[in-house]
Structure formats: structure tokens, C-alpha cells
C-alpha positions in Angstrom: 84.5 42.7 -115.7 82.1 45.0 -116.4 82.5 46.4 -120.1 80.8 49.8 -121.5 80.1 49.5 -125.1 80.1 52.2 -127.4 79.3 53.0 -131.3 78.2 55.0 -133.9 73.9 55.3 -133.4 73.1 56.5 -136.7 68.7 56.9 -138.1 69.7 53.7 -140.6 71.2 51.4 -137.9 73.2 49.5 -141.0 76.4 48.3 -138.3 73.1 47.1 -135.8 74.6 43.2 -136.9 77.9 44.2 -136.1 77.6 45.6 -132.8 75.3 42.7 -131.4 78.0 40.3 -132.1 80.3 42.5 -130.6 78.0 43.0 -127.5 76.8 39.0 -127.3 80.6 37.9 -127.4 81.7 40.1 -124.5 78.5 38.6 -122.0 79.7 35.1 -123.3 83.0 35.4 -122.2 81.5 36.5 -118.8 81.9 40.1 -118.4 78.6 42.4 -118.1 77.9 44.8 -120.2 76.5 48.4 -119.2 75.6 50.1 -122.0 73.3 47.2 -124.3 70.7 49.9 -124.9 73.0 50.8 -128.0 72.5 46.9 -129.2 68.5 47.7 -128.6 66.9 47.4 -132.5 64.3 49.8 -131.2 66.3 52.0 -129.7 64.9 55.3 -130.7 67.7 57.7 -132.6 65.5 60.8 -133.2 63.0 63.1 -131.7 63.3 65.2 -128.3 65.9 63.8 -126.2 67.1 65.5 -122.6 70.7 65.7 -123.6 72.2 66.3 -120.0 70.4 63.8 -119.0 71.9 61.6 -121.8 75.5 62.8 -121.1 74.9 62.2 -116.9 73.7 58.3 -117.8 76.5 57.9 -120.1 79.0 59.2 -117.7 77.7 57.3 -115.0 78.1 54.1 -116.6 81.8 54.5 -117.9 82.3 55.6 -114.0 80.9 52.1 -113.0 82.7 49.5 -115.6 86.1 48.5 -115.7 87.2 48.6 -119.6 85.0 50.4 -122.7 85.0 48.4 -125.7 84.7 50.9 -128.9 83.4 50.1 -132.2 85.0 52.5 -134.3 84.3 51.5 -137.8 81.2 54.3 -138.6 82.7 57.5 -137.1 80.9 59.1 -134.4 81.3 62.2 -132.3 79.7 61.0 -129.5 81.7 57.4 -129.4 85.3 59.5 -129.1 84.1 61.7 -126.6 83.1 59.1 -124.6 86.3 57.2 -125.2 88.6 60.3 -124.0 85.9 59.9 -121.1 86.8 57.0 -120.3 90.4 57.3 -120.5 90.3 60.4 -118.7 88.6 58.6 -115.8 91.8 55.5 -116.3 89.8 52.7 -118.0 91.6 50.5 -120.5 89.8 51.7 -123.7 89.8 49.4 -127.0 89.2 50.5 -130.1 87.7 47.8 -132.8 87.7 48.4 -136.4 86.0 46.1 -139.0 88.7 45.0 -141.2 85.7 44.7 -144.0 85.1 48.3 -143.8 85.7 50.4 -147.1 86.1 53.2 -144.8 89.1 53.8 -143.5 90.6 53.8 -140.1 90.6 57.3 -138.6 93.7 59.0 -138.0 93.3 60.2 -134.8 92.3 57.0 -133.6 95.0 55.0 -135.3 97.8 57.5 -133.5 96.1 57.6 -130.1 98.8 56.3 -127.7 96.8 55.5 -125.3 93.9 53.5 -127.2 94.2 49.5 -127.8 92.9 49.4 -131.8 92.7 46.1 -133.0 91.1 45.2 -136.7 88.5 42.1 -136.7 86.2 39.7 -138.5 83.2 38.0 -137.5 85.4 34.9 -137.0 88.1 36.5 -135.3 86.4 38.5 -132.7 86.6 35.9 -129.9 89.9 35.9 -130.0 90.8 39.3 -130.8 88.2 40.5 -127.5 90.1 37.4 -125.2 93.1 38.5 -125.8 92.7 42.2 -124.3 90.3 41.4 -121.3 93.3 39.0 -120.1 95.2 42.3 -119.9 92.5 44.5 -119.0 91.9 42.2 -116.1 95.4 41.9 -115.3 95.4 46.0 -114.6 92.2 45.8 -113.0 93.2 43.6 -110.4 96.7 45.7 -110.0 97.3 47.4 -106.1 100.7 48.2 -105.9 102.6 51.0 -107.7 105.4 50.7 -110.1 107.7 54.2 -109.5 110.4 54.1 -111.8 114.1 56.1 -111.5 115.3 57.4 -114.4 118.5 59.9 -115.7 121.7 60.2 -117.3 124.2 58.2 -116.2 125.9 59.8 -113.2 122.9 61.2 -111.9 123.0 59.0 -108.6 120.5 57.0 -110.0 121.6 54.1 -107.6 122.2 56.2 -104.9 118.4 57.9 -104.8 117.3 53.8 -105.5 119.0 52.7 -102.2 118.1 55.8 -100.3 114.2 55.1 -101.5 114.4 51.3 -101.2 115.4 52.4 -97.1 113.1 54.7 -96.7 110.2 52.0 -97.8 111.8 49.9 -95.3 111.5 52.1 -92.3 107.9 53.3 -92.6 107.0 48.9 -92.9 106.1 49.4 -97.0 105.8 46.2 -98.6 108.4 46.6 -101.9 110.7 45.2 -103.9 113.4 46.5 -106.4 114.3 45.6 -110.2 117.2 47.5 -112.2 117.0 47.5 -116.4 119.0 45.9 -118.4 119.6 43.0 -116.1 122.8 42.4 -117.3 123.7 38.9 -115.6 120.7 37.5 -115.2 118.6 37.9 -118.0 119.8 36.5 -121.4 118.1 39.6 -123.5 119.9 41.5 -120.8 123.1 40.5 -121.8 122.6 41.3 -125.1 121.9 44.6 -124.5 124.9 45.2 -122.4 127.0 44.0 -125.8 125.2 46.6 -127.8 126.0 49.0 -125.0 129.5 47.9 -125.6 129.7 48.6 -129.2 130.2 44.5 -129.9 127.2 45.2 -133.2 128.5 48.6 -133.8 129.1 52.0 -132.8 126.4 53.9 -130.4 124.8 55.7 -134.0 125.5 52.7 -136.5 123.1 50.5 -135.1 119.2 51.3 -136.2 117.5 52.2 -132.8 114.3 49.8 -134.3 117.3 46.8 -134.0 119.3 47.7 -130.6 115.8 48.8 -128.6 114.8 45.0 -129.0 117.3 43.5 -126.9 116.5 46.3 -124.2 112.6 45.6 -124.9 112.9 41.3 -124.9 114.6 42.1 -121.4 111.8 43.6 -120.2 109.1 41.4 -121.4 110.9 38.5 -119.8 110.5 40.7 -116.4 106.9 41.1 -117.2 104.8 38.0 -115.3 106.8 39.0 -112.2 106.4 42.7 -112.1 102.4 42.1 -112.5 102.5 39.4 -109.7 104.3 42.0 -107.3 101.6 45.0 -108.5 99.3 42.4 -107.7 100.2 41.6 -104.4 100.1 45.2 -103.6 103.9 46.0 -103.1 105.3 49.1 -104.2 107.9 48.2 -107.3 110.9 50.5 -107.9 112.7 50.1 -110.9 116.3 51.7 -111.9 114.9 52.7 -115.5 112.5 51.1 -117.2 110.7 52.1 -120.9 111.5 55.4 -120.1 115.1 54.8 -120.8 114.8 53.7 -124.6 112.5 56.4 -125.2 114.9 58.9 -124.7 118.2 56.7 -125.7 116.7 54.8 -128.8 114.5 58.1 -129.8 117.5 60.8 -129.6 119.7 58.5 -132.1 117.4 59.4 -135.2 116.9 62.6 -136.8 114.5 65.0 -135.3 112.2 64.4 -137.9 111.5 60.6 -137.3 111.8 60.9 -133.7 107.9 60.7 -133.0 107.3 57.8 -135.3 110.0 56.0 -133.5 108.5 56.8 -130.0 105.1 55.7 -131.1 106.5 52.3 -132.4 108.1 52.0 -129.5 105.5 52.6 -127.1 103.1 50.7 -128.9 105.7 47.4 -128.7 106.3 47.8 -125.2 103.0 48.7 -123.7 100.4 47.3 -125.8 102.3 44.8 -128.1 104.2 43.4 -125.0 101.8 44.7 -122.8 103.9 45.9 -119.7 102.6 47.2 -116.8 102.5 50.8 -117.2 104.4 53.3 -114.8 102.4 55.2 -112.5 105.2 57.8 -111.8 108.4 58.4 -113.5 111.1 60.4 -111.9 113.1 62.1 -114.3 117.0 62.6 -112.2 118.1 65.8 -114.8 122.2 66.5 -114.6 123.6 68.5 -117.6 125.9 66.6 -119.7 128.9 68.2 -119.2 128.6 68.2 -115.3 127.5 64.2 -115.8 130.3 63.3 -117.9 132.8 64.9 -115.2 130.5 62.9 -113.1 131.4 59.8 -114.8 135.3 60.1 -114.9 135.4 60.9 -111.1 133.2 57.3 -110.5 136.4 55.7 -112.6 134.4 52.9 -113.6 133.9 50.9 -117.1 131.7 53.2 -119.7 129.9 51.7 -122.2 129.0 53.9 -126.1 127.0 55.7 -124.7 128.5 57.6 -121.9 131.6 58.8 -124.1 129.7 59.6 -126.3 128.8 63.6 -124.9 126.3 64.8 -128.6 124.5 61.9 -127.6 124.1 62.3 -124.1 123.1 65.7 -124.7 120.6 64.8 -127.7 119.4 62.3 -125.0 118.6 64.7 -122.2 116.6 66.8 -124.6 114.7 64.2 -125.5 114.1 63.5 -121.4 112.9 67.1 -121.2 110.3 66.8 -124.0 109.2 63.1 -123.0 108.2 65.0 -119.6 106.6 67.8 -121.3 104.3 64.9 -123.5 103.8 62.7 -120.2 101.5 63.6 -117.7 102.8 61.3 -115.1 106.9 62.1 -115.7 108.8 64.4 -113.7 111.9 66.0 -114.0 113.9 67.0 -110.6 117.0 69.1 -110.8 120.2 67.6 -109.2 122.2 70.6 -110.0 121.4 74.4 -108.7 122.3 77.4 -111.2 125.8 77.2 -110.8 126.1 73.6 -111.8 126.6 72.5 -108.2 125.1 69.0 -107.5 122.9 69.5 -104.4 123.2 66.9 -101.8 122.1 63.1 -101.7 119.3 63.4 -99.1 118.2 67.1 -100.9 117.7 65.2 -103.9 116.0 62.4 -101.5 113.6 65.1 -100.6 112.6 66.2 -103.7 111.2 63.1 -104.8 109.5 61.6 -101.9 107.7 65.2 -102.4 106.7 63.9 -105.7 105.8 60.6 -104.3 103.8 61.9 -101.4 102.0 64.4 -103.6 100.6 61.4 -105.9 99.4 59.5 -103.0 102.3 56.5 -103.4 104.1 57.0 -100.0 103.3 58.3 -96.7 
């Protein structure tokens, strides 16, 4: 890979030691590294420097590399900017802080969903640098999409799946299909399914840290296939995904711990667990009252959740704000404003519009 490396340049140069083990451990694990000027002992820090110039070169070289690597121990102005540079332009960014360091940690780096931050030592850093450039690599070499279906329960999730899955099929779209929790074939999945049943305990007696595991271990075991088929360039559509226990797992707590809980649980999933991220996901929005009318019609076997109408309407709020926070969720309206549920193939409509606007289908 190539690797842009980036930290604090400061007149005393007193992290110089730091950074060139940093830097000399990324080259001898093979990658290339853009940006070894800031490893340079005589790199000059002061006098008259053509700052567009600067920013243009720096730029450039983020464009060019495939991860940045971040030493964020010393803070530095110009070392976040480029980092929201480089996520900006969707390079993996990790964030590495010197678990030495009498300073601490910066907030805003330590709550960034969408940095990596890992703590090292001189002896761990091998490790600790391995360990994300497997998964940085992984992404790297991903050309399929991952489009994932999400909504209440009697939003005709299943329904938009199969009339997508048909439609991939007719225009000759290499794809393939995976629906969370996998109930009877996955042994997490069948775990979940008896805390959807209320076998550990009612729908709120269960801490959403506990229940989100078995829906989260489901996932993971899903993992190694999902990146194979992103890898071999088919499109993957999945009946719910993370999405699902964001909204489910979140809308059980009070409002209050609501955020730590989606950062715990985003951090577990994505960078813990390291999934393959999302590149869309389609929000299927049904009021609750229409959706629980929705569910009696259907006459089939409803787990804690569904009878359970304060929570499915907690949980559709949460859906609603989870798109406002994500850039790449969107929310389509099944209903029009008299509650009406439009048809099947207007629904169908809708989101191929979505899809065809973000490039993932023809």
C-alpha cells in the first residue's frame, strides 16, 4: 500500500524518535510511504514557506496513497486537517497515540467514529500497524458494493429484497443476497432469535450492551464471506445489517445514553469486528401504527419486539435521526399523507433511484 504519514512538526522536533520508528516499520512491512519528508531531521520548520504550495503537495499525496497513518500524540492543527482530508477523500485513517505520553488523548480524536485510534509502544508497534493494514488492505482491494435493506417490520422489507435481487438478475449484475439474523444457520443467529423471543427476558429487561452481542457474533461470523464477495466485485444485498441494532439496541436506553451506546456499538462492529462497511443503506420508513396493522394482516409468529408498539415507535425515531447523522443512509417513504401504503413496484422505484443516483446500478 501506499501509506501517507502525518504528525505534529514542531521548532524542537522532541517526537523526531518516535515518528521514524513509526515511519521505518511501515516500509518494512512493505508498504511505501509518501510523506517521509516529515521523518527528514533537517527538515526545516521555520522561515518563509509558500503555504499553497504546501497545502497543494500535501493534498496531492493523500490523493495518491491508500491509508494515512496519524501520529497523534503532540497535537497539531495541521495533522487533523489533513486527517478529515483524508477521510473526506475515503482513505482508511489511523490514529496512533503513545501510550507513554503524559498528555492525554484528545477528545475529538478519541470520539471520531470514523478514525481507527490505537495506543502503542515501541515494542508493540509491529503489531499494532499489522493488524490494521490487513484491514486497510482488505477495503482497498474491495469492487463490489454492499446495499443494505433496512425498516420496521412490515415494511416489505422482503418484498423490495426479491424485487431488487430480480432486477440485478435481468440487467446480467453479478450479486448475491444475505438476510440478518440468520436464524437456522448460524449458531449466534439462533441465539438472537431466542432473545427476540423473550427466552432471556422481556424486549426492555435485557441490557442492549448483552442482547446486541448475539446479533453482532452473527454478523462477524458472516464477515470472511461478505469481503470475498465485495472482492470478487458482486453487488451484496443484505435484509438489515448494523443498521438494525443501531436503531433496535440504541432506542431501548434512555435518551440520554443513547449516543454512548451507538458509539460502542459502532466501534465493535466496524472497527473492533471490522465489518465491511455499507456503501448505501436504505431506510424502508412505515409509521408504527400503520406497521403493526401491517403485521396482524401478515398473521405470522411476532417476536418482543413487534408487540411491542412504544418500542417500535422509539425505534423509528431513532431510524430518522441515524439518517440525519449518516451521510450514506436514506430514508424512503412507503406511506403517502394519508397513511396509504403506495404500491410494491412505486416503492421499487424509489430506490433504484437512490441506487442509480450513487452510481451502484444501471
Amino acid at each position: 500500500m501506499k501509506v501517507y504519514f502525518g504528525a505534529s512538526i514542531t521548532p524542537s522536533r522532541n517526537m523526531l524518535p518516535l515518528y521514524q520508528l513509526v515511519v521505518s516499520e511501515i516500509k518494512r512491512q512493505g508498504h511505501t510511504v509518501l510523506s517521509e519528508h516529515v521523518v527528514d531531521p533537517n527538515l526545516k520548520t521555520t522561515g518563509k514557506l509558500n503555504a499553497r504550495k504546501i497545502f497543494a503537495e500535501e493534498v496531492e499525496k493523500i490523493r495518491r496513497s491508500n491509508a494515512m497513518v496519524a501520529e497523534v500524540t503532540e497535537p497539531s492543527w495541521g495533522t487533523a486537517f489533513l486527517m478529515e482530508e483524508a477521510l473526506e477523500q475515503g482513505k482508511p485513517v489511523l490514529a496512533l497515540y503513545f501510550e507513554e505520553s503524559e498528555t492525554p488523548l484528545p477528545l475529538m480524536i478519541q470520539g471520531h467514529p470514523e478514525l481507527y485510534v490505537a495506543h502503542y509502544s515501541k515494542d508493540d508497534v509491529k503489531t499494532v500497524l499489522k493488524h490494521h493494514f490487513e484491514h486497510f488492505s482488505q477495503s482497498n482491494g474491495r469492487r463490489g458494493k454492499l446495499i443494505v435493506l433496512d425498516g420496521a417490520d412490515g415494511s416489505g422489507k422482503s418484498t423490495q429484497t426479491s424485487l431488487l435481487l430480480d432486477y440485478l438478475k435481468k440487467k446480467g449484475i453479478d450479486h448475491t443476497y444475505i438476510s440478518f439474523p440468520r436464524y437456522y444457520t448460524s449458531f449466534h443467529g439462533r441465539h438472537a432469535g431466542r432473545f427476540l423471543m423473550g427466552e432471556f427476558g422481556g424486549n426492555n429487561e435485557v441490557s442492549p450492551y448483552l442482547s446486541s452481542l448475539a446479533f453482532a457474533l452473527d454478523r462477524l461470523t458472516a464477515r470472511d464471506e461478505i469481503v470475498d464477495w465485495l472482492k470478487e466485485g458482486k453487488i451484496v444485498v443484505a435484509d438489515r445489517y448494523v443498521s438494525a441494532s443501531l436503531a433496535h439496541q440504541s432506542s431501548k436506553l434512555p435518551l440520554v445514553k443513547r449516543k454512548a451506546f451507538v458509539e460502542w456499538l459502532y466501534n465493535m462492529e466496524y472497527k473492533e469486528h471490522r465489518l465491511p462497511k455499507e456503501d448505501v443503506v436504505i431506510y424502508l420508513h412505515v409509521p408504527a401504527a400503520i406497521a403493526q396493522k401491517l403485521l396482524i394482516k401478515e398473521m405470522r409468529r411476532r417476536d418482543e419486539a413487534d408487540v411491542d408498539i412504544e418500542h417500535q415507535k422509539r425505534t423509528i425515531a431513532m431510524y430518522k435521526k441515524l439518517v440525519r447523522k449518516y451521510k450514506h443512509w436514506v430514508m424512503i417513504s412507503c406511506v403517502d399523507a394519508k397513511g396509504k401504503l403506495f404500491s410494491r413496484e412505486a416503492i421499487q422505484k424509489k430506490i433504484l433511484a437512490v441506487l442509480r443516483e450513487r452510481k451502484i446500478v444501471p
